[in-house]
N, C-alpha and C positions, 0 to 999 in steps of 0.2 A: 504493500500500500504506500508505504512510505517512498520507493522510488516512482510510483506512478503519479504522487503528489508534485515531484521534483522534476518528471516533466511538465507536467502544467503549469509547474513554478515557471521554469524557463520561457515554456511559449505566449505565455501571458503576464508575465516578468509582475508573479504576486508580491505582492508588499504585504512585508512581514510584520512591519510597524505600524500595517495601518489602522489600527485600534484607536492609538494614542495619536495619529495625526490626524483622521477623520474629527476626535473631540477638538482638536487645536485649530485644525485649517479650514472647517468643512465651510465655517461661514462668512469668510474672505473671499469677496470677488474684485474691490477693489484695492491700489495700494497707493499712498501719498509717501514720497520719499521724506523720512526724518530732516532737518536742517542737520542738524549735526554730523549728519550721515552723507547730505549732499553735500555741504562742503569738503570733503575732503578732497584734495588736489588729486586727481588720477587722469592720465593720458596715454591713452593707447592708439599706436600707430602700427599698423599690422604690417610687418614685412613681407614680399612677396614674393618668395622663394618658388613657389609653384609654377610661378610666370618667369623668373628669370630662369629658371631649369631648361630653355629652349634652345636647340641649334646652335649646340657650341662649337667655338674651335677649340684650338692649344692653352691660346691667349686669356679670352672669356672666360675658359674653364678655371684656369688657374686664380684666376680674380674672383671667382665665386668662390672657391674653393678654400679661398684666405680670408674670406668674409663670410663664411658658414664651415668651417673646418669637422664641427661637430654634426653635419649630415653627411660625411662623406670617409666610412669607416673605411681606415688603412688595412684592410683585409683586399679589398677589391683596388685595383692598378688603377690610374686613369682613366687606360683608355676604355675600360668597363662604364665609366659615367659619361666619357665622351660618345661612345655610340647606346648609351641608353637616353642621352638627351636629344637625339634626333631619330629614335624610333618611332615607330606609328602606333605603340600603345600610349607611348608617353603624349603624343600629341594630340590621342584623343582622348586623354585625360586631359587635358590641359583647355583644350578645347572646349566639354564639357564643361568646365569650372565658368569659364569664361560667359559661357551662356547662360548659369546660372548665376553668378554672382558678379551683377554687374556694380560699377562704382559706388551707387546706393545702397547695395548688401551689404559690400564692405564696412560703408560709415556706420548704417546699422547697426551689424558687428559688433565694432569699434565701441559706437554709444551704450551696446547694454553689459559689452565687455567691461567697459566703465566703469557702469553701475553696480554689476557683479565686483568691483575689486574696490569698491569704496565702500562695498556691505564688508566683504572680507576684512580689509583694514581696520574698519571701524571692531569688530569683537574678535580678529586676529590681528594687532598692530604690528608684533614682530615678522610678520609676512612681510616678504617684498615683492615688488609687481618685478615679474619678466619682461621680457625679450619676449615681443610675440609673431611668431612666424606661421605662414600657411603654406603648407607644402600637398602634395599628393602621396598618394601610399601604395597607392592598385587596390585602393578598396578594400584595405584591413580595415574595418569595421569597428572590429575587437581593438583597437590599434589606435582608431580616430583622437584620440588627446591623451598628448603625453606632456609629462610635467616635470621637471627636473635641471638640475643647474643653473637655474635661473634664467631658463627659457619656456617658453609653451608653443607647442606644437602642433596647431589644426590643419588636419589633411582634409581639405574641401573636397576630397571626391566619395568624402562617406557621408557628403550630406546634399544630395541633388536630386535631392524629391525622391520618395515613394515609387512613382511610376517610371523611374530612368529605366532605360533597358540596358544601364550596366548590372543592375542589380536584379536580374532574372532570374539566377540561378539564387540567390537568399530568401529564407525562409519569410512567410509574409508579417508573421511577428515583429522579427525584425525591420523589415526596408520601411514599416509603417514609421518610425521614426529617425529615416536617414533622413533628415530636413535641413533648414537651414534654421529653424527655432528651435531646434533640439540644440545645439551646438553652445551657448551659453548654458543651460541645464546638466550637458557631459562634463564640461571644465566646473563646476559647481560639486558635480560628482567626485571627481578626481580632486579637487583639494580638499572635500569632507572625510572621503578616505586616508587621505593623509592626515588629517587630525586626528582623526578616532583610531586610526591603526589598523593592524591586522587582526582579526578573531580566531582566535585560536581554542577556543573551547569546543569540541563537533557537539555536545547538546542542541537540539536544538531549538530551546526556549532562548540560549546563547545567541544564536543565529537571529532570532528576532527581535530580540535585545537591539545586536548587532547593528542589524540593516533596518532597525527604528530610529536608532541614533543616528545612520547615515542619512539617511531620507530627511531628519529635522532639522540637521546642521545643511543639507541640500537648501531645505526649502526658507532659510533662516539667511541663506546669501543670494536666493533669489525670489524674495518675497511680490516681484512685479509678475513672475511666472502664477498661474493657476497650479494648485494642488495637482489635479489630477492630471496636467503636464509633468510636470516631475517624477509621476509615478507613471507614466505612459502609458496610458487611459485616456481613451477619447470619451465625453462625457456618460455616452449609454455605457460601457466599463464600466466607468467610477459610479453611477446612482446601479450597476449590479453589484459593486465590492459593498454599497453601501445597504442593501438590500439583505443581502448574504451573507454578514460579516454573522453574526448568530452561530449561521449555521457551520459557518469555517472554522469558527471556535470550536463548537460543538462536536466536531469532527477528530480536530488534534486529540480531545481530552479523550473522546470515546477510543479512539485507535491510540491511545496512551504515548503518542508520539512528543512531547512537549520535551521528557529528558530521553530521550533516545536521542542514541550517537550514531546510529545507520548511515550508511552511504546512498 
């Protein structure tokens, strides 16, 4: 029962917290930014590594390569990135991005990037804003924001709609939210996991604990997002998780699954 739970978990990515955030967020539709919280000074300028990655020579190459040293591991020679930068996967990635995210997305972006790191700031001060780069990946998905040394890393080609036909062969759970308003909600995810940690308990009333905590500090640095955005729940979802929650309780206790350590 318990791994037949853990697919469902996945295909419909349950929220394990959502007990305690349904009481907290269910009646939040609007948000007014705190003064305190907008002022604080944050400026984000996306670099755009994805678009300069195009039709290199020797030259070009080397000058990106001393201006991003950290996208371009010393495993692979050269001329591995010299003819990956004028291949025809790469260009219809690139291509792709382009079409979707024209100058306006970017500032977008930019603006709720913003916002997202003036909520951070404000109840994590010792954070510092990155270096923020948008590159491509070939559509690691699982992959789309990475965070670390004091850069951040959005690969635009894990967020171009739903209907892209690069994304045909991924599950429909998934591709429902390779968007472009998913993208501030992922980087919100990725540094709530970094404050809370790794869970390392397998019980798993632990597990819900866990990814309760992760979801409030989520929705706590992007309180302009809807709830049941952050839980990726389109709204018939979220009034069924709300409808049902009863009965999902009801379920754990009956199949005595709360401290079970199963896989």
């Amino acid at each position: 029962m318990y791994n037949s739970f853990k697919t469902i978990f996945s295909k419909f990515q349950f929220v394990l917290g959502i007990m305690y955030l349904t009481t907290v967020f269910s009646c939040q539709n609007t948000y007014d930014v705190p003064e305190e919280i907008k002022s604080i000074p944050v400026e984000i300028n996306i670099k755009r590594f994805d678009q300069e990655f195009k039709n290199l020579d020797n030259s070009r190459f080397l000058n990106l390569k001393s201006n991003y040293p950290y996208l371009f591991p010393v495993k692979y020679p050269d001329r591995f990135w010299l003819d990956k930068s004028n291949d025809s996967i790469q260009k219809g990635l690139r291509d792709a991005v382009m079409q979707v995210f024209h100058t306006e997305d970017i500032k977008a972006l930019e603006t709720e990037l913003e916002l997202f790191y003036k909520h951070l700031l404000f109840y994590y001060p010792q954070m510092k804003l990155p270096e923020v780069i948008s590159i491509t990946n070939d559509v690691d998905y699982k992959n789309s924001i990475i965070e670390g040394g004091g850069k951040l890393l959005i690969a635009l080609d894990c967020y171009l709609g739903a209907n892209h036909e690069f994304y045909q062969n991924i599950s429909d759970y998934v591709i429902e939210h390779l968007t472009k308003e998913q993208i501030v909600i992922d980087v919100a995810e990725v540094y709530a996991e970094k404050i809370i940690g790794r869970n390392r308990n397998r019980e798993f009333i632990s597990l819900i604990t866990h990814y309760g905590k992760q979801l409030y500090i989520t929705k706590q640095l992007v309180p302009f997002k809807k709830i049941n955005e952050v839980l990726r729940y389109d709204q018939k979802q979220w009034e069924w998780a709300n409808a049902n929650e009863k009965f999902t309780w009801q379920y754990f206790i009956d199949k005595q699954m709360l401290f079970s350590t199963n896989k």
